[in-house]
N, C-alpha and C positions, 0 to 999 in steps of 0.2 A: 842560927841565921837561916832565912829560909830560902831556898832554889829555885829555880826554875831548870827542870828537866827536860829536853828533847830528842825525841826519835823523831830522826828520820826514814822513811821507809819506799822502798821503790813500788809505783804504779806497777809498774810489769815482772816477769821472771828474763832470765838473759837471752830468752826467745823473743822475745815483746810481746808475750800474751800479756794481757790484764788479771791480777791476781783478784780473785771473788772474794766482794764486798765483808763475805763472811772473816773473812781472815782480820781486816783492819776492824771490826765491831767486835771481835772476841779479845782485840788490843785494850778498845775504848772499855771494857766490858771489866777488864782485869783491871785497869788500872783506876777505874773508877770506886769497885769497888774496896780496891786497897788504900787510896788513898781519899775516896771523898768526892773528886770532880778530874774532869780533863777536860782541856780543848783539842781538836782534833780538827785542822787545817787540809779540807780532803777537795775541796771547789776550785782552785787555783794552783797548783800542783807547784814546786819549784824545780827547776831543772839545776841539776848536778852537773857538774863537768868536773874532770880530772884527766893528768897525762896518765898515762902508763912505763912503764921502762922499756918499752917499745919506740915510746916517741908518740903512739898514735893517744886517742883523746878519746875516752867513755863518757858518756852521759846519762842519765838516768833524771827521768820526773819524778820526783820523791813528795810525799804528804809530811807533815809534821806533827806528828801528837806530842801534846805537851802537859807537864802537871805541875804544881805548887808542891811544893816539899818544906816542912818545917826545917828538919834534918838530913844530911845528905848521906845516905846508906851506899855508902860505891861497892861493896861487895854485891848487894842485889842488887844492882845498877849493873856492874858486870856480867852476872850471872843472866840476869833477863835479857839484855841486849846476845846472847850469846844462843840463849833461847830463840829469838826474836832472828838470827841471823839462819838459826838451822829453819824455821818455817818459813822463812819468804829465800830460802836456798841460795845464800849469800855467804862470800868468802868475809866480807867483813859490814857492819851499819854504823851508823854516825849518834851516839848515845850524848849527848856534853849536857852537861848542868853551868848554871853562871850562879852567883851571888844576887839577890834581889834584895830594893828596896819594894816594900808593901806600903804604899800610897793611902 
């Protein structure tokens, strides 16, 4: 059955710098050429929110790169999100695949 895979990924680091361009095109770069094609949602940014166990409320503009999967491979799923979390210097990222109908 085939997937749809998405990373999310934050615009900035927890400074609010802007992470270089180069970092989200060596994303698009890898996973293009593992898997064939990606779309990468980088023009309209979505903003995250979440509590904390504080009470107070983080947010983050995050991109969405996305890809088509025949098969759902969760161990490299894991393992690159985890990769993916140590380069944009994140305690955790938002990896989810759903079930797709191909039209």
């Amino acid at each position: 059955m085939p997937h749809l895979v998405q990373l999310l990924l934050p615009l900035t680091d927890n400074a609010g710098r802007r992470f270089d361009e180069r970092k989200f095109a060596a994303v698009r770069r890898e996973l293009t050429q593992r898997f064939g094609g990606v779309t990468a949602y980088m023009r309209s940014p979505a903003t995250g929110l979440w509590k904390k166990d504080t009470g107070d409320v983080d947010r983050d503009d995050v991109v969405i790169i996305e890809v088509m999967v025949d098969a759902l491979d969760f161990e490299y799923w894991k393992s690159y999100r985890e990769q993916l979390e140590a380069a944009f210097s994140q305690q955790s990222l938002v990896c989810r695949a759903s079930l797709i109908d191909v039209l």
